[in-house]
C-alpha positions as CSV (number, residue, x, y, z in Angstrom):
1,X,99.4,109.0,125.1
2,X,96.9,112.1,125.5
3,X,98.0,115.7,123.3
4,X,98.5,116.6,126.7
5,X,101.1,114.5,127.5
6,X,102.5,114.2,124.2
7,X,103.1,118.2,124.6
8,X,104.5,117.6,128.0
9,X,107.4,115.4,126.5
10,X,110.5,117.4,126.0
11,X,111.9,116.8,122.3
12,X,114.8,115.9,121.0
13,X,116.2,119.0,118.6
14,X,117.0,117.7,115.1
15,X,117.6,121.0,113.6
16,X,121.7,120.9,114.5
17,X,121.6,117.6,112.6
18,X,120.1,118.7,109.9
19,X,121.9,121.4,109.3
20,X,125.5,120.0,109.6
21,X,124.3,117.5,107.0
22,X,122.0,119.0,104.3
23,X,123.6,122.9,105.0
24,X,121.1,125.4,105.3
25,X,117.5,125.2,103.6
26,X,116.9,126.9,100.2
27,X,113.4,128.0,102.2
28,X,111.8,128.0,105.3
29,X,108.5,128.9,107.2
30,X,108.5,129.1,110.7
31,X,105.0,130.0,112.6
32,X,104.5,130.2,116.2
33,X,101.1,128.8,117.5
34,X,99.5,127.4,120.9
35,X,98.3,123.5,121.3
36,X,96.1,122.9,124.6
37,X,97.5,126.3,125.7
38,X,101.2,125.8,125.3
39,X,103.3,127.0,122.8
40,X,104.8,125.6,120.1
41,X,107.1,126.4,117.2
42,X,106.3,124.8,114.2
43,X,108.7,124.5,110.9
44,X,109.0,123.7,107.2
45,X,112.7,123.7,105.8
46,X,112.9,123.0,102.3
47,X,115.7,121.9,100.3
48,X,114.5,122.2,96.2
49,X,117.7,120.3,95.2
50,X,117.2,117.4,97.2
51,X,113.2,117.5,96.5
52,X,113.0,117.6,100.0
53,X,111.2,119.1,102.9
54,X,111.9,118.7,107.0
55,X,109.2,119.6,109.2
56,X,110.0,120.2,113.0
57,X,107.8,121.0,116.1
58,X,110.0,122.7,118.7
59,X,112.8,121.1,116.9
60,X,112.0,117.7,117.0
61,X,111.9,116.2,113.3
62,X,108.5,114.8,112.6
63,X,108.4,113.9,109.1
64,X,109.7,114.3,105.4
65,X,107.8,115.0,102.7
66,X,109.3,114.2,98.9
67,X,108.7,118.1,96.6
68,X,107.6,118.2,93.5
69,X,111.0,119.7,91.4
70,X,111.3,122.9,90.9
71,X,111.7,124.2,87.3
72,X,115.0,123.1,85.3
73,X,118.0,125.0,85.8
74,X,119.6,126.9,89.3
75,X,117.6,128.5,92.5
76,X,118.8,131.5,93.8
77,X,118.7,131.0,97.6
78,X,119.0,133.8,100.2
79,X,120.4,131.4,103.1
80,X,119.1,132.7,106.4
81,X,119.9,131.1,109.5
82,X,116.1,129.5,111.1
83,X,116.9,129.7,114.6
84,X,118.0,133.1,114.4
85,X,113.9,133.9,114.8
86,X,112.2,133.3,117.9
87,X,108.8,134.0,119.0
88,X,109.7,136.5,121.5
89,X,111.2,139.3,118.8
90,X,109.5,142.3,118.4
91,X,109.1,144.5,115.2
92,X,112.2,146.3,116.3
93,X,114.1,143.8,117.0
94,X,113.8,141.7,113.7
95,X,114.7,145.0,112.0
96,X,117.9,145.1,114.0
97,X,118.0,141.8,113.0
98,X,118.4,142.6,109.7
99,X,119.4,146.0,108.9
100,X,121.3,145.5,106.1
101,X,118.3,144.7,104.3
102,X,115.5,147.6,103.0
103,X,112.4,146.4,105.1
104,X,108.7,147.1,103.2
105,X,106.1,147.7,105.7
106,X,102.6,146.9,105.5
107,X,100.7,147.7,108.9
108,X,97.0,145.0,108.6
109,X,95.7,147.3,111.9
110,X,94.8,149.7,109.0
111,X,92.4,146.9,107.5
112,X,90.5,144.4,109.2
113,X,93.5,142.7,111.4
114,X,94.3,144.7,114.3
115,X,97.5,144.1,116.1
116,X,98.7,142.3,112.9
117,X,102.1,143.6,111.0
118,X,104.0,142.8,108.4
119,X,107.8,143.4,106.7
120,X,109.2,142.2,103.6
121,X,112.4,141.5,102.5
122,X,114.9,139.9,100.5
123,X,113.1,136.7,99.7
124,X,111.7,136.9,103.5
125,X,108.7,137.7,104.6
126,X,107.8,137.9,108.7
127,X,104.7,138.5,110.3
128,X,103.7,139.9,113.9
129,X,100.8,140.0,116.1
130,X,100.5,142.6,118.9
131,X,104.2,143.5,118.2
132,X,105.4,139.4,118.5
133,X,106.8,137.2,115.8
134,X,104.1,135.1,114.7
135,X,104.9,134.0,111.1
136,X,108.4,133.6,108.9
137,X,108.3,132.6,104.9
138,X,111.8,132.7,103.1
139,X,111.5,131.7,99.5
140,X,113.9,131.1,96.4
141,X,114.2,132.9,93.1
142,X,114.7,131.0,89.9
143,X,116.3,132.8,86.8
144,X,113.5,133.4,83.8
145,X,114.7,135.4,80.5
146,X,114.9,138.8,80.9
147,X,115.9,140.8,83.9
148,X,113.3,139.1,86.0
149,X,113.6,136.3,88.4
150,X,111.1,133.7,89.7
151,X,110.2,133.3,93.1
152,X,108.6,130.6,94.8
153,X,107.1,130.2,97.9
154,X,107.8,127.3,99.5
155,X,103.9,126.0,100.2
156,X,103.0,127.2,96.8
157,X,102.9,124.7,94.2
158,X,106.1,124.7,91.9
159,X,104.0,125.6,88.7
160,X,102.7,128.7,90.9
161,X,105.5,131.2,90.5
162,X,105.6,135.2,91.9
163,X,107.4,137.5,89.7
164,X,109.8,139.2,91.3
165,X,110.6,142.8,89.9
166,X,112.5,145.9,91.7
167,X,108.5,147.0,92.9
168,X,107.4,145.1,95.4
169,X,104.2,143.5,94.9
170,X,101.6,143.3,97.5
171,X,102.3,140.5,99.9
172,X,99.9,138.6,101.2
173,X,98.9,138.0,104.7
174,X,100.9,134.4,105.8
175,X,98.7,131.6,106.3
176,X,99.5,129.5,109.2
177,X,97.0,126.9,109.8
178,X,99.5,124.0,111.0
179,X,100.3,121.2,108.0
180,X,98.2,117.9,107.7
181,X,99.8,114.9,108.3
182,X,101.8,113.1,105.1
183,X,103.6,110.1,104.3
184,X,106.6,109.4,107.0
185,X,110.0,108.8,105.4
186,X,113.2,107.9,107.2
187,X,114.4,110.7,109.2
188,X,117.7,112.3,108.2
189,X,120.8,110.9,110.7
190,X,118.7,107.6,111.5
191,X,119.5,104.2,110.0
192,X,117.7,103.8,106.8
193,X,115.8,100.4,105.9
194,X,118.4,98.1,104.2
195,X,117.4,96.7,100.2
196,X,115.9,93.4,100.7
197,X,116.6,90.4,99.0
198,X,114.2,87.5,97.4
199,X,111.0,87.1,98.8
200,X,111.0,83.9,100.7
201,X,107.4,84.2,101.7
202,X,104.4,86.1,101.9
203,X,100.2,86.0,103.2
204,X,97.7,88.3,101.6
205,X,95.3,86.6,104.2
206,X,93.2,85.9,101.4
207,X,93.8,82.2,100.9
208,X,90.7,79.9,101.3
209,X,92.9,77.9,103.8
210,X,94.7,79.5,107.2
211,X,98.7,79.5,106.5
212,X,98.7,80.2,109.6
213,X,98.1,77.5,112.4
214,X,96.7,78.5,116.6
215,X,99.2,76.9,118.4
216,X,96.5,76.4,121.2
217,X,92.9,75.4,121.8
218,X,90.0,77.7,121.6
219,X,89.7,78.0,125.1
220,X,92.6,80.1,125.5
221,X,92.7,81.4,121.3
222,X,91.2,82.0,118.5
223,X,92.8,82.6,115.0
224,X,90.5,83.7,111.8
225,X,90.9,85.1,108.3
226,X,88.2,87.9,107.5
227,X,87.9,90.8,105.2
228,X,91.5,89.8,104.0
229,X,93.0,89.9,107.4
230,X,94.4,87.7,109.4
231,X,92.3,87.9,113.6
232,X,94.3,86.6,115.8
233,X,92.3,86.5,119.5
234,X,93.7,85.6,123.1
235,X,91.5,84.0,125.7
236,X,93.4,83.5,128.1
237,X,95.6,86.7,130.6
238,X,99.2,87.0,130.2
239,X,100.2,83.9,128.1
240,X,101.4,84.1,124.6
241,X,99.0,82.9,122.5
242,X,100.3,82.5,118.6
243,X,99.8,80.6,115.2
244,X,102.6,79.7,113.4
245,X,103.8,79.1,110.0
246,X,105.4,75.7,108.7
247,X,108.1,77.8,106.7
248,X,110.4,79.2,105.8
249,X,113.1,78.6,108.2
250,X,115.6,81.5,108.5
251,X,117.8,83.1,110.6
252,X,118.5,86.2,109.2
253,X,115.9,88.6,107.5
254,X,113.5,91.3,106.5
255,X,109.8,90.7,107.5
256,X,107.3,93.7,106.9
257,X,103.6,93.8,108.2
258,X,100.6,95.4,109.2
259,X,99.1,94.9,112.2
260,X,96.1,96.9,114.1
261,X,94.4,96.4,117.5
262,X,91.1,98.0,118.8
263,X,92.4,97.5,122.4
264,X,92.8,100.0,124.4
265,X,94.3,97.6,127.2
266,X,97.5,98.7,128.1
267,X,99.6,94.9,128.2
268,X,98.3,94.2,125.2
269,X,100.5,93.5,122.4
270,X,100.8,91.8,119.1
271,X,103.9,91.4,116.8
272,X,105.8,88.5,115.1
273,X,107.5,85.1,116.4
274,X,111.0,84.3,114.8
275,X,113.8,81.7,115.4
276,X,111.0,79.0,116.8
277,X,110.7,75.3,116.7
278,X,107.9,73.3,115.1
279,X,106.2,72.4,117.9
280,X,102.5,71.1,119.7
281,X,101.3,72.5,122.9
282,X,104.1,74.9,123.3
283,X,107.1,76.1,121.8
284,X,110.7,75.1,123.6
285,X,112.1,78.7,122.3
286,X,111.7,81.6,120.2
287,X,111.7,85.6,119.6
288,X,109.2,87.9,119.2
289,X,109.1,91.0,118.8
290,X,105.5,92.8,120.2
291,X,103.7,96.4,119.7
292,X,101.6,97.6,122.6
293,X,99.5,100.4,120.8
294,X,98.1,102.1,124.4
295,X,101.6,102.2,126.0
296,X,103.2,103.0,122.9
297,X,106.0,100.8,122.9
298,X,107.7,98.2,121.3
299,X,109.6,95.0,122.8
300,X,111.7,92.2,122.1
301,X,111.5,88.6,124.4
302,X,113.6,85.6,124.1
303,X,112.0,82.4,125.6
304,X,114.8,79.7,126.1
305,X,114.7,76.6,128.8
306,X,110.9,77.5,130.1
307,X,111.9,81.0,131.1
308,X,112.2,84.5,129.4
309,X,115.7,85.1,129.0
310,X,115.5,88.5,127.6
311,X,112.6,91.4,127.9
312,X,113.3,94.6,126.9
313,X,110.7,97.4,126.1
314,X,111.6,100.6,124.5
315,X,108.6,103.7,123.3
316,X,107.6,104.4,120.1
317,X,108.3,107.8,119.4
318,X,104.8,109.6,119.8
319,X,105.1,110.7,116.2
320,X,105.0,107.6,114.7
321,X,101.8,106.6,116.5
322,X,98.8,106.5,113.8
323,X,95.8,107.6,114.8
324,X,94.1,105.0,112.9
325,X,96.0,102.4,115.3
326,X,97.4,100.4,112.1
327,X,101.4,100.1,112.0
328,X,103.4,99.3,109.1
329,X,106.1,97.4,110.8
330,X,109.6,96.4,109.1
331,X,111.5,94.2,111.1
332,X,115.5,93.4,110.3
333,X,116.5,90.9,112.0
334,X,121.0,89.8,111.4
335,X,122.9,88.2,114.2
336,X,122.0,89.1,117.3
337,X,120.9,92.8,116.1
338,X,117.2,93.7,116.0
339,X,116.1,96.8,114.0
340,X,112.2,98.0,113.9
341,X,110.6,100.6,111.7
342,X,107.6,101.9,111.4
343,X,106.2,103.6,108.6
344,X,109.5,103.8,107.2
345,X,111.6,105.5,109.8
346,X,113.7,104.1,112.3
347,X,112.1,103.1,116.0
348,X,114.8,101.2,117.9
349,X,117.5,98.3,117.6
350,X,117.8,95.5,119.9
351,X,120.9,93.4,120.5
352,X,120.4,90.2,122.0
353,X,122.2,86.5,121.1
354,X,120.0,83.9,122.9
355,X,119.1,82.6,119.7
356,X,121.4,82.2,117.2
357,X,120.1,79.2,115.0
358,X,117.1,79.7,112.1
359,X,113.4,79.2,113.0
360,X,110.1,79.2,111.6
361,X,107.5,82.6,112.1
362,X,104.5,83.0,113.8
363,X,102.4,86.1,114.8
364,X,101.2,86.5,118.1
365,X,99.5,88.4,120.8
366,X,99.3,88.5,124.6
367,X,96.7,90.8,127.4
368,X,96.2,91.1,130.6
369,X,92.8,91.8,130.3
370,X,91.2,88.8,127.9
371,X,89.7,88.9,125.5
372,X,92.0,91.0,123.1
373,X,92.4,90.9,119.6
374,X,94.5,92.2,116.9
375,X,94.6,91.6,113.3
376,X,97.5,91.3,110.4
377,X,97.8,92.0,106.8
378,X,100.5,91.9,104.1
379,X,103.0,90.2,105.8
380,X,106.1,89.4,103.4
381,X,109.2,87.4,104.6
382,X,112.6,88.3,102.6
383,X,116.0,87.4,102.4
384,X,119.1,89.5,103.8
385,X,121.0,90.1,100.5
């Protein structure tokens, strides 16, 4: 998916989730930018006593990021509401918005930012650019000895504090250069990953001797171990091509991966077989459940009785698309339910009971435009405790 289209897809708001869960943040910045020419709000809400942060763009929850604690002891919080500020409020307007409040007024047209405005408050700060909201910081205060409190801006490092006192200090101007991108977590309001129980098996793709066995000849695969990976190629358009593993045999569990693929071949997909049958020349029936990096989605197939009884494809939110093309994959398989992560948050679930019995694992991959590779890594089977 191009930035293009990936700004071109309406989100899903989080934020009314969030906030009927975790309450309102301790802290917030909100900054209003443009991407290819359209805009887009991006936000930070921090909660200090979950050592948490949300971060949203146009209210759809991208990540979580784990805070450093704040010092020991109670935060002083000035709760304002983050959708009460939108990008179209003027200088006038936010100080309607909050009259009750003694605004300090530092006008950057004077120095060497024309257009650019600013107004401090209690624990807020806003910023404005030709007379528009550009910029929002809220941050907390944190008791010290003495009359004084400690405040803390919310993208400043804990150890970093701002002393607060009845003079207002000069404030500087808000920096808002969009975040980097950091560890995924699960997303609030989504299933989380489930503990996992004893590890039944596991290949480093290291061993001096495949674990893994191509199911076919090398005319239509080919199935390697290099650089501590495990290269699995197809040769042959739009058959499944696979190499399986002798055990275990499960029914139930909780397989994690890593697989990659260079292709940018939309059809072409890679994942993990489950519930199969030791077989030669063909399997009678099994699950997999496949990635297609270009398309961006994920699917589940059952083949039973020489047919696919189920096919179902559902996207991969674009946020939890890695640039570098390698996805950490959980699978959780129980029953007939299906659940896929990726990078620790929740994709999708599947339901489907065409195969209810244990079976051995596999990994696989299929193209409609041969030849097309992907490769594997740290794959561990466990049990469902």
């Amino acid at each position: 998916m191009s930035l293009e289209d990936a700004l071109a897809v309406t989100p899903e708001d989080r934020r009314d989730t969030v906030l009927e869960e975790m309450g309102a943040p301790d802290a917030f910045t909100i900054s209003f930018e443009e991407l290819e020419g359209i805009p887009v709000r991006w936000e930070t809400w921090s909660y200090f006593d979950f050592n948490s942060r949300f971060d949203f763009m146009d209210g759809e929850l991208l990540w979580t990021i784990e805070l450093e604690p704040v010092s020991d002891g109670s935060i002083y919080a000035h709760f304002y509401d983050p959708r009460d500020f939108q990008a179209s409020l003027s200088v006038a307007e936010v100080r309607t918005l909050l009259s009750d409040q003694q605004l300090v007024e530092i006008d950057l047209s004077e120095g060497d930012i024309p257009g650019g405005y600013i107004l401090a408050g209690d624990q807020i700060l806003l910023g404005f650019d030709q007379d528009r909201l550009v910029y929002v910081e809220t941050f907390i205060l944190s008791p010290a000895e003495g009359d004084e409190g400690v405040g803390y801006l919310p993208t400043l490092e804990p150890e970093t504090p701002l002393t607060v006192t009845d003079t207002p200090a000069p404030v500087p101007t808000p920096n808002i250069i969009p975040l980097g991108p950091p560890t995924h977590t699960a997303v609030p309001g989504q299933p989380l990953p489930q503990p996992v129980g004893a590890l039944a098996f596991a290949d480093d793709f290291e061993s001096s001797v495949n674990l893994a066995v191509p199911l076919f000849g090398t005319e239509y695969m080919n199935y390697s171990q290099l650089d501590g990976k495990g290269r699995l190629e197809s040769n042959f358009a739009s058959g499944v091509m696979v190499a399986m593993y002798a055990a275990p045999m499960m029914q139930d569990f909780i397989a994690e991966f890593e697989i990659s693929s260079a292709s940018t071949s939309p059809g072409t997909a890679a994942g993990l077989v489950f519930r199969s049958e030791a077989a030669s020349g063909g399997l009678d029936f099994y699950y997999h459940i496949l990635l297609d990096p270009e398309q961006g989605s994920v699917e589940l197939d059952a083949w039973k009785g020489g047919q696919w009884t189920t096919r179902t494809s559902k996207p991969i939110p674009a946020i939890l698309r890695p640039d570098d093309r390698i996805y950490r994959v959980r699978i959780e398989a129980s029953g007939a339910t299906f659940r896929v992560f990726i990078d620790g948050s929740f994709v999708t679930d599947f339901t489907d009971s065409n195969l209810t019995d244990g079976g051995i694992f596999g990994l696989s991959v299929i193209t409609s435009d041969p030849p097309q590779a992907a490769t594997f890594d740290n794959l561990k089977i466990y049990e469902v405790p």
